[in-house]
DRENGU-814325 format. One record per residue (C-alpha): residue in three letters; x, y, z. Coordinates in pm, whole numbers, plus 50000, padded with zeros to 5 digits. Example, Ala and Ser with C-alpha at 12.3 -4.5 7.8 and 13.67 -1.06 7.14 Angstrom:
ALA512304955050780/SER513674989450714/
//
This chain:
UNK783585982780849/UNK785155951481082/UNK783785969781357/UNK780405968781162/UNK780415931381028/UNK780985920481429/UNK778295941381536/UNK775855925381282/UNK776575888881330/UNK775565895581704/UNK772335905881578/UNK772365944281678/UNK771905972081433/UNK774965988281282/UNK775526020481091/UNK778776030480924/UNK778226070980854/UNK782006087880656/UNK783176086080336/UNK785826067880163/UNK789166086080240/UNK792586080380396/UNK795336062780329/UNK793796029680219/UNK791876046679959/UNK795256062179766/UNK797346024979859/UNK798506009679498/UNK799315972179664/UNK798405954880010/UNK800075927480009/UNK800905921580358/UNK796865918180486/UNK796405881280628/UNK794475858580332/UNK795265878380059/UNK796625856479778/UNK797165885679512/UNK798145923179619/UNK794885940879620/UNK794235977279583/UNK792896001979902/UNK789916005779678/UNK788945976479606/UNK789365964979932/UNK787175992980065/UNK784575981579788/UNK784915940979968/UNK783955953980292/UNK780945975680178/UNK779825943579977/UNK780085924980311/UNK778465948680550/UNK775915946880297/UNK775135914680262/UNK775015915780678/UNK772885945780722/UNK775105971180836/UNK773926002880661/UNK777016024180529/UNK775886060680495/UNK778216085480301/UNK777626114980590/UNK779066131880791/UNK778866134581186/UNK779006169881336/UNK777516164281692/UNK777436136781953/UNK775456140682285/UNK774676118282519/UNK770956113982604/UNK769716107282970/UNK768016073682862/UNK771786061782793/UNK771846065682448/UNK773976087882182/UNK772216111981992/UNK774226116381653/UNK773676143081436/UNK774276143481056/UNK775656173380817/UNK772936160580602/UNK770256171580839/UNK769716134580973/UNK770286118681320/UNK770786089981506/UNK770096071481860/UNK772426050281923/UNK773456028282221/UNK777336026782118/UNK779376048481954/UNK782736033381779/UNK785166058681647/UNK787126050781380/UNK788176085181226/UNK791376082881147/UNK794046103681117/UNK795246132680883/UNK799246129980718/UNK800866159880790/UNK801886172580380/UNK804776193480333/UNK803746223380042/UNK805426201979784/UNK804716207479414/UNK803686173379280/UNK803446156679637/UNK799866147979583/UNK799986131579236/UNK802446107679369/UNK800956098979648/UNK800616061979593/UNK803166064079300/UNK806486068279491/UNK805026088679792/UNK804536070580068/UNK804056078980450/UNK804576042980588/UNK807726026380573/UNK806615992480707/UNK803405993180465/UNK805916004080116/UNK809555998680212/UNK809515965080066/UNK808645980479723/UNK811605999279676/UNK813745966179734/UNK817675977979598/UNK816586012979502/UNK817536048479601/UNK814646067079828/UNK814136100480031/UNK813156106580362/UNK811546139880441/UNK811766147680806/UNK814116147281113/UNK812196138681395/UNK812846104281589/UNK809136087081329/UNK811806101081013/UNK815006088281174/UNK814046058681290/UNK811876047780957/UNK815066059080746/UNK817306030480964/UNK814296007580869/UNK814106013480509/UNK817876008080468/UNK816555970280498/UNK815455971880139/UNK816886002979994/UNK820826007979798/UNK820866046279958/UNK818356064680182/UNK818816103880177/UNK817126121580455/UNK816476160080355/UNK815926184380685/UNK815736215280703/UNK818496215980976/UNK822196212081013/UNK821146182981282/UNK818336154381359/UNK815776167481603/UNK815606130481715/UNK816936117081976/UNK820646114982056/UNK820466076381989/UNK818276073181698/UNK820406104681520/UNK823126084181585/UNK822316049581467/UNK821376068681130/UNK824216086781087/UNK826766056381155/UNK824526036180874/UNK826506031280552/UNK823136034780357/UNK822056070380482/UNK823006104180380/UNK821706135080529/UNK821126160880300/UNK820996191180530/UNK819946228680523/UNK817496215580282/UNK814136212380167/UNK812276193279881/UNK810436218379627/UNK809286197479386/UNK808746155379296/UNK809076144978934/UNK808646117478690/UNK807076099278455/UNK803796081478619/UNK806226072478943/UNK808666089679168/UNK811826096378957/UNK813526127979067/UNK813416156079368/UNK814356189779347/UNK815916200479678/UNK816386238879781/UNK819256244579988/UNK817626268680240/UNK820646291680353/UNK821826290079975/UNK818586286379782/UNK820496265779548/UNK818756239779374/UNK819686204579348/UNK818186174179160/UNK818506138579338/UNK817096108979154/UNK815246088079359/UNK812596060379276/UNK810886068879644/UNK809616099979918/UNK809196089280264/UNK807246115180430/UNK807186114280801/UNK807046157580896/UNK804076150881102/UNK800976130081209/UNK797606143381390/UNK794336123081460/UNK790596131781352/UNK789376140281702/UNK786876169981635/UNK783456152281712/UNK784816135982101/UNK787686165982149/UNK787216171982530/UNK784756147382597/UNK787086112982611/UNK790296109582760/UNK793666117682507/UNK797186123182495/UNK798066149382203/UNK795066147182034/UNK795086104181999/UNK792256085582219/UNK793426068082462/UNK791746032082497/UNK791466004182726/UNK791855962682612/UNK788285962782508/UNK788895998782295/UNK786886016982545/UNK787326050082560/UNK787116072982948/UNK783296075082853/UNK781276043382881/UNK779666031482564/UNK782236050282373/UNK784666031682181/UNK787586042581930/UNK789696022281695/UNK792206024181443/UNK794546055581364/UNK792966076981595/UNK793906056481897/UNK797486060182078/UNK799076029581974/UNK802286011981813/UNK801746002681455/UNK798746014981237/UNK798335998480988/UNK795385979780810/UNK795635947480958/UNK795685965281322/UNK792715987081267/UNK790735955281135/UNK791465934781459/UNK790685967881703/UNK787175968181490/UNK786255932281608/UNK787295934381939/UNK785295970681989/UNK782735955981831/UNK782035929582045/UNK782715947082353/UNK780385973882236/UNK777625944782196/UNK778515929082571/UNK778425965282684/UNK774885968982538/UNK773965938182665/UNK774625945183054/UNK772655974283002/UNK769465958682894/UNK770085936583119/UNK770715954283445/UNK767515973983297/UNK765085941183236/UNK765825937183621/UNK764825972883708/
//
C-alpha cells in the first residue's frame, strides 16, 4: 500500500490485488512505527492505508494473482484467480513471507497473545518476565541473547542435545545467566487464560511431560518467502528476491519489496520505506520508457 500511495501521487495508475494476511494482520500493538502517538493494532493500520490509497486512487482488489507474463509491447500481463487480468507497465512484489509453525496445539490462538515470531517487534512486551524460545538454529539463538534484554529467564526448547547454530552464537547463549536450554525436547501444547501462561514440553527420548510457565513463545523453527508467481523468472537466493538500491529485481520493470526480499530486518517500518522507494523507481522506470519511445 506505500508502494501504491507513491505511485499515485506521481500521477500513474496503481492497483493493489491480495488480501489482508500476514503478520501485521494478527499484531496486538505497533508501537515502534515512526508518528504513531498511541500503539495501534495491524488491523487497523491495514484499514489507514486502504483509506489512503483510496482517497488517492489506487484501486485495492481482494484477488489473487496466478500468472505473470511479459508481453512484447513491454508490458505485464497479470492474470487473476477471479477470471480478471491486467496490463501493466510495472510489477511491484510485495508477497511476503510464510512463518514456518511447529504442529503445536494452541499455537494459533495465541498467536498475537503470547506467540510471537519477532523478537525485535514483541521482546519489549515481555519486559521482567519468563519466555520460550522454540528453535536452535543461529535466527533462535541469536533472538534468545536478544530477548534476555527484557526478559527475567529465556528457556530455549530443541529438539537436540546441542544448538545447530553456530559455534559462537551457541556459545554466547549458553554463557548468558538468563538462558536455559531445555533439551531433547519439544513443546506439545500452549496454555492460558486469553494470553500465553503455560507450555507443555515432551521430552523426546523420554516422552515425559513437563509444564513450564511462561508469559511468552518465541518461534523462530523456520522462515520461507511467497515466491510462487516470479519462481524462476527473477534472480533469488533460497527462495528470497534478490534486489538492487532501487528494489529492482534481475528483470527490468520488476520490482519486489518487503519480506520477500533478502534483507536484514523485516519489519513494518522497513517494508513501508522499500514501498516508496520501488515505487518511485518503478514510475522513473516507466518514464524512460515512454520516453525513449516518444523519440522512436
Amino acid at each position: 500500500m506505500q508502494a501504491a500511495l507513491h505511485v499515485a501521487r506521481s500521477g500513474l495508475s496503481a492497483v493493489i490485488v491480495g488480501h489482508d494476511a500476514g503478520s501485521l494482520v494478527a499484531a496486538e500493538k505497533i508501537e515502534n512505527y515512526y508518528g504513531l502517538a498511541q500503539p495501534l493494532r495491524g488491523d487497523d493500520l491495514i484499514e489507514i492505508g486502504k483509506q489512503q490509497c483510496a482517497t488517492l486512487g489506487a484501486e485495492v482488489l481482494a484477488d489473487e494473482v496466478t500468472a505473470l507474463d511479459w508481453q512484447e509491447d513491454g508490458r505485464y500481463h497479470i492474470q487473476l484467480a477471479s477470471g480478471g487480468s491486467y496490463q501493466a507497465r510495472a510489477v511491484l512484489l510485495a508477497t511476503g513471507m510464510a512463518k514456518r509453525a511447529p504442529n503445536i496445539e494452541g499455537i494459533k490462538a495465541f498467536e498475537g497473545r503470547g506467540v510471537s515470531y519477532c523478537a525485535v517487534c514483541d521482546g519489549a512486551f515481555f519486559e521482567d518476565e519468563v519466555i520460550a524460545v522454540i528453535g536452535g538454529g543461529n535466527s533462535a539463538v541469536e533472538e534468545a541473547v536478544y530477548l534476555t534484554k527484557f526478559a527475567s529467564k529465556v528457556y530455549i526448547v530443541h529438539r537436540r542435545d546441542e544448538f545447530r547454530a553456530d559455534r559462537m552464537a551457541a556459545e554466547r547463549a549458553l554463557s548468558n545467566p538468563k538462558i536455559v536450554p531445555v533439551w531433547n525436547s519439544v513443546v506439545e501444547k500452549i496454555e492460558g487464560a486469553g494470553v500465553v501462561e503455560n507450555i507443555v514440553v515432551k521430552n523426546v527420548k523420554t516422552n515425559e511431560l513437563s509444564n513450564l510457565a511462561v508469559a511468552g513463545v518465541f518461534m523462530f523453527v523456520g522462515q520461507a518467502p511467497y515466491d510462487e508467481c516470479v519462481r524462476g523468472l527473477v534472480d533469488a537466493k533460497d527462495g528470497w528476491i534478490i534486489v538492487d538500491g532501487n528494489m529492482e529485481t534481475s528483470v527490468k520493470g520488476i520490482f519486489a519489496v518487503g519480506d520477500v526480499c533478502k534483507k536484514h530486518l523485516r519489519q513494518v517500518v522497513t517494508a513501508a520505506a522499500d514501498g516508496a522507494v520501488a515505487a518511485m523507481a518503478a514510475s522513473a522506470y516507466i518514464g524512460e520508457r515512454a520516453h525513449h519511445a516518444a523519440k522512436k
